[in-house]
N, C-alpha and C positions, 0 to 999 in steps of 0.2 A: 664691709664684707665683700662689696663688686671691686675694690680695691686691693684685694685682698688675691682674691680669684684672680685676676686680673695680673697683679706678682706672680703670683705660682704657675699661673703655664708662662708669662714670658720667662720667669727661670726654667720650667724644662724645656721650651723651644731652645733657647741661649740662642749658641751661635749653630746651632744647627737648621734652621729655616730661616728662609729669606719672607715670610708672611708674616702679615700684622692679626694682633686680634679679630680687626675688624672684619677683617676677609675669613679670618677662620669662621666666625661667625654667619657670616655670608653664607658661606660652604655651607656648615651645618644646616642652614636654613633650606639650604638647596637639598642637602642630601635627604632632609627626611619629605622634602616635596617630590623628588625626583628618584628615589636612591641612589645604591652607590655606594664608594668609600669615600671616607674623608679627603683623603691624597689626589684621586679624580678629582673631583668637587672646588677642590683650590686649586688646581689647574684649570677647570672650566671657567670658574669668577672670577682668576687672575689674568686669565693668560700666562702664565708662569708656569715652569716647572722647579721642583726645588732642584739645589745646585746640582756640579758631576758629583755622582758617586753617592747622591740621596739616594730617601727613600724611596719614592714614587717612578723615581728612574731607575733605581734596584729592581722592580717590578719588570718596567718595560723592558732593561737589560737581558733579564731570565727570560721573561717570555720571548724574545727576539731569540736568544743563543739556544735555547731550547727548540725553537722551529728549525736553525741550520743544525742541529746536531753539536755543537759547540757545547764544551763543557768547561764553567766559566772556574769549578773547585780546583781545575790545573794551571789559572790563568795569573799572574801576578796581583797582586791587592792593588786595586783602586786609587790616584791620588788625587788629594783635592784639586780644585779647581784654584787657576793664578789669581793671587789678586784681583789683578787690572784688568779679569774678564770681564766685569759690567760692574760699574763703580755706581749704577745706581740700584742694582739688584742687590745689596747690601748682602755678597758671596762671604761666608764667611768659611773658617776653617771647618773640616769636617772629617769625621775620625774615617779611617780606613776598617777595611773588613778581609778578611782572607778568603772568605767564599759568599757565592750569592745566598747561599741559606743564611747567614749571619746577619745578609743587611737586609733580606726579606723579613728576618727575626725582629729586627730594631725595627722595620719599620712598623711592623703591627703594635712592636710595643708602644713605638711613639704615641699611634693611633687611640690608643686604649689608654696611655695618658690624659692627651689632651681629651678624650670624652670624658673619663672621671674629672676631670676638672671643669668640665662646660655643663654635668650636666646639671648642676646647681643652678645655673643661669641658662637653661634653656627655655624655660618660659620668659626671659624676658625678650629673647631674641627671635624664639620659634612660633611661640603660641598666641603672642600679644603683637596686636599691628602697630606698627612706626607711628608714636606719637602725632595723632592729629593738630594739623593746624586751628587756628582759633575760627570760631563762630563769622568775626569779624570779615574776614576775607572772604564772605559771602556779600560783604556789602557793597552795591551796585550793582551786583551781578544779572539781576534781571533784568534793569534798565538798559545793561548794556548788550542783551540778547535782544532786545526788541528793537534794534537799529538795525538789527541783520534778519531777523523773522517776525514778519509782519503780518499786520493783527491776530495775536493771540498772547493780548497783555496777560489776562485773567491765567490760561494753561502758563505759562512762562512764567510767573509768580508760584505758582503751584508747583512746579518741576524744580524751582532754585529751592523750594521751603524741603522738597525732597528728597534732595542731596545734603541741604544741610542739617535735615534731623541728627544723622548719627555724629554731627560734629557738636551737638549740643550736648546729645546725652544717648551713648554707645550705648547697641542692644546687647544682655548679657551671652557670655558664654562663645559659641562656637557660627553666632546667628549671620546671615547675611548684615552687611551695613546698614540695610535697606532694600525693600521690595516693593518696586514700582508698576502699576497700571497705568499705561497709558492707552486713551481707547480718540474717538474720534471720528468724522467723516472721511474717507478717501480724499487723498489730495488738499489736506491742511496743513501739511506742514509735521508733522511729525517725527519723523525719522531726521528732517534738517532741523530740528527745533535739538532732537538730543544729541546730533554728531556736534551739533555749534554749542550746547553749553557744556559737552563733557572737554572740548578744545579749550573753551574760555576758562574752565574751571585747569585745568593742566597747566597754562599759561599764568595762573593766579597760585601757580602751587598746591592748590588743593589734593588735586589729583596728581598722581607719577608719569600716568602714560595718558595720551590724547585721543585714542581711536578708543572704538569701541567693539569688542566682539560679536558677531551676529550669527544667532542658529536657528535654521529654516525648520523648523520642527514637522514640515510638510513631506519632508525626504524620511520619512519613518513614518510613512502610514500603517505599517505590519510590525508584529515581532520579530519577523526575519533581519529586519534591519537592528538588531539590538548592538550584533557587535559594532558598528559605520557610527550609532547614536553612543555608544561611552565611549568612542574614543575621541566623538567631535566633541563631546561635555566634558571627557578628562583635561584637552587642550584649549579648551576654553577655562576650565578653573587654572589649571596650570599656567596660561597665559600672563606676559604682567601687563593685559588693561584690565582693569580693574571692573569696568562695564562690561557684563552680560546681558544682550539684546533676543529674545525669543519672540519670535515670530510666526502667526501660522499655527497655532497650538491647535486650532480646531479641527487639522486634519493629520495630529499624529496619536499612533497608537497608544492606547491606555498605561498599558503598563513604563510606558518611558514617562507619562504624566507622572502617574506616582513617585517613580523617582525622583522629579522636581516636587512635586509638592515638599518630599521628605528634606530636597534641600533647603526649602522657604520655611517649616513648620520648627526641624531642626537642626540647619545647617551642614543636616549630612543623609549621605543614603547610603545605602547596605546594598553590594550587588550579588545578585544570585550566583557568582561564580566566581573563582578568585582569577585576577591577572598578575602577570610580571611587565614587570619597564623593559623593553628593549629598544634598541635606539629611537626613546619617546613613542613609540607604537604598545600599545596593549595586548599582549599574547595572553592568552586563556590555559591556565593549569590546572591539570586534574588535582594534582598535589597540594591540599591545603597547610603543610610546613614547607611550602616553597622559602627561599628567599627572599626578603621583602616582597611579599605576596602584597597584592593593593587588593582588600575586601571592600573596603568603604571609598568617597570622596567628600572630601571638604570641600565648605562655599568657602574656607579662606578668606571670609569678610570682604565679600564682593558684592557689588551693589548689581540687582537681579531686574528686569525692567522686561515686562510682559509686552506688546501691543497689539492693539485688535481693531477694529471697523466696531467693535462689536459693544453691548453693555455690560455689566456687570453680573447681570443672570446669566450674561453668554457664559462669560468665564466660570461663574458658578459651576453652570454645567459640565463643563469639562474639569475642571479638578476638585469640586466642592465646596461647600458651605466652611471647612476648617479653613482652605485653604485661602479663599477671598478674607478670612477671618485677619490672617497672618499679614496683608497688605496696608501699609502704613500710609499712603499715598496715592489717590485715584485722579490723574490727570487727563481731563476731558479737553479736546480741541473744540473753537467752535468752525461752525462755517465761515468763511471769509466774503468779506463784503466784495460788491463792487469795487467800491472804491480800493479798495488794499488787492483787490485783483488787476485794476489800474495800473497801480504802483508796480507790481510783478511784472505786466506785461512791458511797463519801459523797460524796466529792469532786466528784461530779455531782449528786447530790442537793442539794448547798448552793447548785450552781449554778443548779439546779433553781428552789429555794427564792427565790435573789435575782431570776431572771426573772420568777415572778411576780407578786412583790411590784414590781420595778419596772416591768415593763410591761403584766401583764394584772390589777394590783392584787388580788391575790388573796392572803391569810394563809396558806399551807402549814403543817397539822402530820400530819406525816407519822410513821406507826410505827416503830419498830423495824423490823419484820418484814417490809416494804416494801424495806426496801434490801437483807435477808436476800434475800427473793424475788428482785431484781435480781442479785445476785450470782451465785443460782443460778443461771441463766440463762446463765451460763459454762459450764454443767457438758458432757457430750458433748463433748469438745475444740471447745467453741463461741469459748473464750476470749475476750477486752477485747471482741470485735465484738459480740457477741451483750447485752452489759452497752450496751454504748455504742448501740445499737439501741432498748433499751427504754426508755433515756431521752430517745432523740428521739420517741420516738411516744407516750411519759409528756409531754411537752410539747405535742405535737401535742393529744391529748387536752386539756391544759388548757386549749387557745387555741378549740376546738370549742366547751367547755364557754362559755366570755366570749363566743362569738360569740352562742351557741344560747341564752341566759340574762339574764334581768335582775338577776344580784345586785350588790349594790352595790359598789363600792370599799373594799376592804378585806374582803371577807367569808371567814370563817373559814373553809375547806374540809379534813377531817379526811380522813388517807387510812389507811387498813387494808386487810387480808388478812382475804376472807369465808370462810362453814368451807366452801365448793365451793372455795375458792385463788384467786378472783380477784380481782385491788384494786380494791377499793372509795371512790366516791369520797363524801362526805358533808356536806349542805352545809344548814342549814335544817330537820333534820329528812328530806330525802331524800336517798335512797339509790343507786347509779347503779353501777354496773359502766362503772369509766375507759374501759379500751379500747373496750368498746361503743361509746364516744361518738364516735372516730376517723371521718374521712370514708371514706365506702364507696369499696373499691377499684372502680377502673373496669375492667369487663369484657365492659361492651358488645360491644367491637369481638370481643373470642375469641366473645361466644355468635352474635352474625351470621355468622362465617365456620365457627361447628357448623353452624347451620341453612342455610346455602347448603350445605352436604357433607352432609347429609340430606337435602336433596332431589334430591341426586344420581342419577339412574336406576343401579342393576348398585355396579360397582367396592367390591364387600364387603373383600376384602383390602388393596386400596388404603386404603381410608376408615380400619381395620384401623392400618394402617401409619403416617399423616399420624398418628393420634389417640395414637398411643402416642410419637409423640416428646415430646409434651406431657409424659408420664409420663418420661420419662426426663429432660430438661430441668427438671424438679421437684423428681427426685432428686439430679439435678445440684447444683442450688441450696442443696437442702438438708446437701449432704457438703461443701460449700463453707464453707456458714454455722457447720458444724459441725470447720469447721477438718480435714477430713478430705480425701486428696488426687482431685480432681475430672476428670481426661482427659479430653480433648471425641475424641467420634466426628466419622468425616467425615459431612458434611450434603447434600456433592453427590449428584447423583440419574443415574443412564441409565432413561430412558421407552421402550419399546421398542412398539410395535402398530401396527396400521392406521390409516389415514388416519380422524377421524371419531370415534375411541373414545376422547375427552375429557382428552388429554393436557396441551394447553395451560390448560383448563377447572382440570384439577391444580395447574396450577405455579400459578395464579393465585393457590387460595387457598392451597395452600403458603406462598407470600412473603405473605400475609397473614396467616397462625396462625401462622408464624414470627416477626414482628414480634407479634400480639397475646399469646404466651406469653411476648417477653424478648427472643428469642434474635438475633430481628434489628434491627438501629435504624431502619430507611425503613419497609419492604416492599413495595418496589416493584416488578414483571415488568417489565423489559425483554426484551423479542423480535426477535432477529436469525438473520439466515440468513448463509452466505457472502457474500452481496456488502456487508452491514456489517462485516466483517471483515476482508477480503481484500481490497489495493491494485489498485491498474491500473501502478503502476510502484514501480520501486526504490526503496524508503525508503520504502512510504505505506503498508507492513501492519503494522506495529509502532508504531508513532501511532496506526494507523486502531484497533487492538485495543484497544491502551490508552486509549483514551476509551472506547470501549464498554465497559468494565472498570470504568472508572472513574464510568460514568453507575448502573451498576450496583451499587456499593458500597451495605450498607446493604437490599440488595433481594435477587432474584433475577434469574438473567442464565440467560433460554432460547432458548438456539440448535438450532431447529428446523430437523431432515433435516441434522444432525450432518457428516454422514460423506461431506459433499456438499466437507465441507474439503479432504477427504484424497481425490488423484487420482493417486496413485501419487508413488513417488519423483522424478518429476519435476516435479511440482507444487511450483516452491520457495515461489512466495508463500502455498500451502495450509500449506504443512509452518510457516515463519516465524509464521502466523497460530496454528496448532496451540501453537508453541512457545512464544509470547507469552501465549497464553491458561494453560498448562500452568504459567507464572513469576507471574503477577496472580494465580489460585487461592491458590500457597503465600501471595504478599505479603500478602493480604486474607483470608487463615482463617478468622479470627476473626466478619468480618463480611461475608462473599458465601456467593451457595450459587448453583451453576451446575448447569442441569440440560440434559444433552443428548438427544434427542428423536432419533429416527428406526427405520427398519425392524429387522427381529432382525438377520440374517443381513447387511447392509452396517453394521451398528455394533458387529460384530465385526471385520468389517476394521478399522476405524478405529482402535477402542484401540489399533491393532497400530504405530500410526503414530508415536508416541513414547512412549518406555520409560518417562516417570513420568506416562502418562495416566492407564491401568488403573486401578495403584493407590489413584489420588485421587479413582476413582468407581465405589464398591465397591457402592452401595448399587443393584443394578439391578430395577425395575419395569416387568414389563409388561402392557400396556393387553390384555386380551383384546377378542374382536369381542365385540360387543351379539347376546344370542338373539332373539329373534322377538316374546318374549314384554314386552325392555324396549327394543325399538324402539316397540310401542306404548304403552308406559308415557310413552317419549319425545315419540314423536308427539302426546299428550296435553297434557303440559307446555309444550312449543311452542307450541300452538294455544291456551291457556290465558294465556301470556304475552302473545300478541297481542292478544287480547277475541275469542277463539273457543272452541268446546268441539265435541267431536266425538261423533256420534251414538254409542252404544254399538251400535248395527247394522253399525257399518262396522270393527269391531275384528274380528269372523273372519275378515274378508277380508283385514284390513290386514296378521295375524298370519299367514295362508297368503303372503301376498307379502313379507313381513319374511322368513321361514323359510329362503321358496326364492332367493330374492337372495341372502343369506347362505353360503346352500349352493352356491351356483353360480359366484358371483363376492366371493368377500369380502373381495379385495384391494383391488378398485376399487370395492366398492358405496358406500363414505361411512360407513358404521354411523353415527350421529348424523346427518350432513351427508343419509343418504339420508330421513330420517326428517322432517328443517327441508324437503327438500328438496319432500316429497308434501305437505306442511302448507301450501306457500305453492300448491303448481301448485291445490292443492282450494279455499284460497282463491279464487283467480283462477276457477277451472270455477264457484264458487256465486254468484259476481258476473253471471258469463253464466245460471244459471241465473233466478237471483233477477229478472231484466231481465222472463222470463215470467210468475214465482211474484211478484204485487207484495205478497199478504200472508206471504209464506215469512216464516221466522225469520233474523234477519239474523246473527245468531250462531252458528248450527246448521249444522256439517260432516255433511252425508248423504254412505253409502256410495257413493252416485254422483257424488259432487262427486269424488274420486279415480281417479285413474290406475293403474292397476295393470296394466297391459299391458305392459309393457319387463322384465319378470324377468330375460329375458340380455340386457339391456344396449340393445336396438334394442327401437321402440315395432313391435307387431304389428300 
């Protein structure tokens, strides 16, 4: 019968196409992964076009003559192409046409030929994958991964039986090859453990293509990111490796899980909207009879490979009890010994040794006791990372050294262990301490945003509180580096005081010593109130949040007078705003810190306003009033920042009106705000005064340039 098929379209190709079955085939395979027409399709897998005066350049013909106005039904018929144009493009004769409708006609009929003819044998070409190789040519394969990744005989036995189940015995229907967990300690070897057997296995035939695909599933923490997530999953199925690598799963949004789950349970997902192909990008159509709409994707029997730090109940969690079901294969790493850390760190020191030599032309002879030292450096459950650390900044150092130095090409550099334990670098007769040589960490920006928080007026406990996350985020780092396990506290903030007593002043540089310690990537304050949050109609407060959410990634996000959201249970578009904010905290953990701002006693309402507010901002601060004595501290720095200075004569006075404002009214006085507020009215009063004084000091706030007559509130 395949013989059969096989006669009948090469008699209706005859001598009108220069393509073999096999390509045609090809095509097909492509058109319905990609779409398309047939005629494209074998021009893409060929490189070819068919001959002058085909069908597929009948096409491009019309569409060209039809762009210049050319009308091709007045233009002489077409004639074939000579001979002796390409004696290996097997040009054969080809009938003439009198107008482009005629060969545009032929060519659709050609098309609709050769489909009735293929489509008998589409399942063998389209839907079933290219005969596997034998079982066999798995043999050695593990033994020969453990000469290049070291100790982890056990996972590496594990990971080859993984690959080669479906060469034993293929999962039915539409299923992935295979669905792999790989889980383990940081820094075992993992990720080199699977680029080196999917290479080994490419080299062995097994596989077609040698790399492997990799998707950060971290980059879709939201469902805002839904279009960015199928189109990096359509081009990853699409792709020809054959390896799909998922990474990071525990910090992407639910609904893209489902999707994969649906790919591992049954090799396809359904997406809520339908797209078109255009130049390989995903465009979104309202139109569900579009042409070759794409509803679904196929795993196209690709082999699916999760990994995580994490156990089995991790994953549980995030896609389920079905879907851990579905996984045919759980490849655990173990921890790496000493000794095989040993191994690694020559193993880096050689590599060490060749980068010198070839690109910073330097002689490495390096001690013994050098790479002993390196090794150590494991020690504290530091493990591989802590080795693999010292010899990028063991590098860094050398590249210092060739920048900072005239030695020549080739010069010998001797490295040793001094009796203080530091390596030693030696070159010429001098002597140098490596690391010392390293470029000075930049720390600029943390010592500017100490000394703006020192010259803070008041806020000892606060100041207190900002300085010691530093300390803790230190330690953080350091139980990290040390392979030891690290749980982040929550970072959100409730600001609670009077108008005035330098709340937002906080958040500022908050989200600046945040970023200057590590812990945030921008540090940027954004400041919104209700009306950046909250819509004017239905469907615009859940947009309107989530960009405000999103401008804030990265930074800090302070919504000042909080509580201004929450107007009782009727308030729906307050509460929708609350609740959106409440889902963007969990999505962005990692990388927001939201601090909400307002009065004591209305920001206790408000927590009240959704059951997972509270929880997620435990950390509550508040601003006390300013005394008397650092409003004129205040009042000082003000007038200082402007190019004024204030008499020391007018500080008893200022401190008896600080006092009693304070005491009388210290809701409404300002605390700060009343302080800028007598700085600028005394500016203005010594401008009038100075009009009579033409030699006064033009800088010099006198006690009488000040106001101090309104103590409750009305000037006397």
């Amino acid at each position: 019968m395949r013989d059969d098929i096989d006669d009948s379209l090469n008699g209706i190709l005859g001598k009108r196409s220069n393509y073999t079955l096999d390509e045609i085939k090809e095509a097909q395979r492509r058109r319905k992964k990609e779409g398309g027409n047939l005629i494209d399709n074998l021009r893409k897998v060929t490189g070819r076009s068919l001959p002058t005066a085909s069908y597929d350049q009948s096409l491009d013909i019309g569409r060209m003559c039809e762009e210049r106005g050319i009308d091709l039904d007045k233009r002489p018929p077409f004639e074939p192409a000579p001979a002796d144009r390409d004696s290996s493009a097997a040009y054969y004769e080809q009938p003439s046409y009198s107008s482009i409708n005629e060969a545009m006609a032929d060519a659709k009929k050609l098309e609709r030929e050769i489909d009735s003819f293929t489509k008998d044998i589409d399942h063998d070409y389209n839907d079933a994958p290219i005969a596997p190789p034998g079982p066999e040519k798995f043999n050695g394969l593990a033994d020969e991964l453990m000469t290049t990744v070291l100790g982890q005989q056990a996972f590496l036995k594990k990971l080859t039986i993984a690959f080669k189940r479906p060469f034993v015995l293929s999962r039915p229907g539409k299923l992935p090859a295979n669905t792999i967990y790989i889980t383990g300690p940081a820094y075992t070897g993992r990720h080199f453990a699977l680029s080196t057997a999917v290479k080994q296995m490419a080299s062995r035939g097994i596989l077609r293509s040698p790399e492997v695909t990799v998707i950060d599933l971290s980059l879709y923490p939201s469902a805002g990111e839904e279009k960015l997530f199928l189109q990096d999953l359509y081009s990853a199925l699409s792709s020809e490796n054959e390896v799909i690598l998922f990474e990071n799963f525990e910090n992407c949004h639910i609904s893209f899980l489902n999707n994969l789950c649906d790919l591992v349970m049954k090799g396809q997902c359904r997406l809520s909207s339908r797209y078109v192909l255009q130049n390989g990008q995903l465009i979104n159509v309202a139109n569900s009879l579009a042409h070759d709409a794409v509803g679904t994707f196929d795993v196209q029997g690709k082999f699916l490979v999760f990994i995580s730090t994490g156990s089995i109940e991790k994953l549980a969690d995030c896609f389920g009890a079905p879907f851990v079901n579905s996984i045919s294969d759980i490849c655990e790493t173990d921890r790496l010994s000493r000794e095989t850390i040993a191994q690694i760190a020559q193993i880096e020191m050689n590599k060490l040794k060749d980068l010198a030599s070839t690109h910073l032309h330097f002689n490495l002879q390096v001690a013994d006791e050098v790479v002993d030292h390196s090794v150590a450096q494991s020690d504290k459950n530091a493990g591989l990372r802590a080795v693999l650390k010292f010899y990028e900044d063991f590098l860094d150092a050398l590249v210092q050294i060739r920048l900072e130095t005239d030695l020549p090409e080739g010069a010998d550099i001797h490295l040793y262990m001094s009796e203080d334990g530091r390596v030693t670098a030696e070159s010429g007769g001098e002597a140098t301490d490596l690391f010392a040589c390293l470029p000075v960490t930049y720390t600029t920006g943390l010592e500017a945003v100490r000394e703006e928080l020192d010259k803070i007026v008041g806020l000892a406990s606060i100041k207190e509180y900002i300085l010691g996350l530093e300390e803790y985020y230190r330690i953080k780092k350091r139980r990290s580096e040390e392979g030891l396990k690290s749980s982040d506290v929550s970072k959100h903030m409730i600001f609670t005081g009077n108008p005035g007593t330098g709340k937002t002043t906080i958040a500022r540089i908050i989200s600046r010593y945040l970023k200057a310690i590590g812990v945030l990537t921008g540090g940027q304050l954004v400041e919104v109130s209700r009306a950046d949050l909250v819509g004017r109609y239905v469907g615009h407060t859940a947009p309107l949040t989530n960009q405000v959410i999103k401008s804030a990634i990265g930074g800090v996000l302070f919504i000042d007078e909080a509580y201004s959201l929450y107007r009782g249970t009727e308030d729906s578009f307050g509460l929708e705003a609350i609740d959106t904010l409440v889902k963007g905290i969990e999505d962005n953990r990692d990388n927001l810190v939201v601090i909400l701002a307002g009065y004591s006693n209305e920001m206790e309402e408000f927590l009240t306003s959704n059951s997972g507010l509270k929880s997620r901002f435990p950390n509550l601060i508040n601003f006390p009033d300013y005394t008397g004595e650092e409003l004129v501290a205040i009042a000082h720095t003000i007038a200082q920042g402007k190019g004024y200075s204030i008499d020391e004569g007018a500080d008893t006075s200022l401190l008896s009106y600080f006092n009693a404002v304070q005491a009388l009214r210290p809701s409404d006085a300002g605390n700060g705000r009343l302080a800028r507020n007598k700085v600028e009215e005394a500016i203005l009063n010594q401008s009038r005064r100075l009009v009579a004084e033409p030699d006064g000091d033009l800088s010099l706030l006198l006690s009488q340039d000040f106001d101090l007559s309104d103590i409750a509130g009305d000037k006397i």
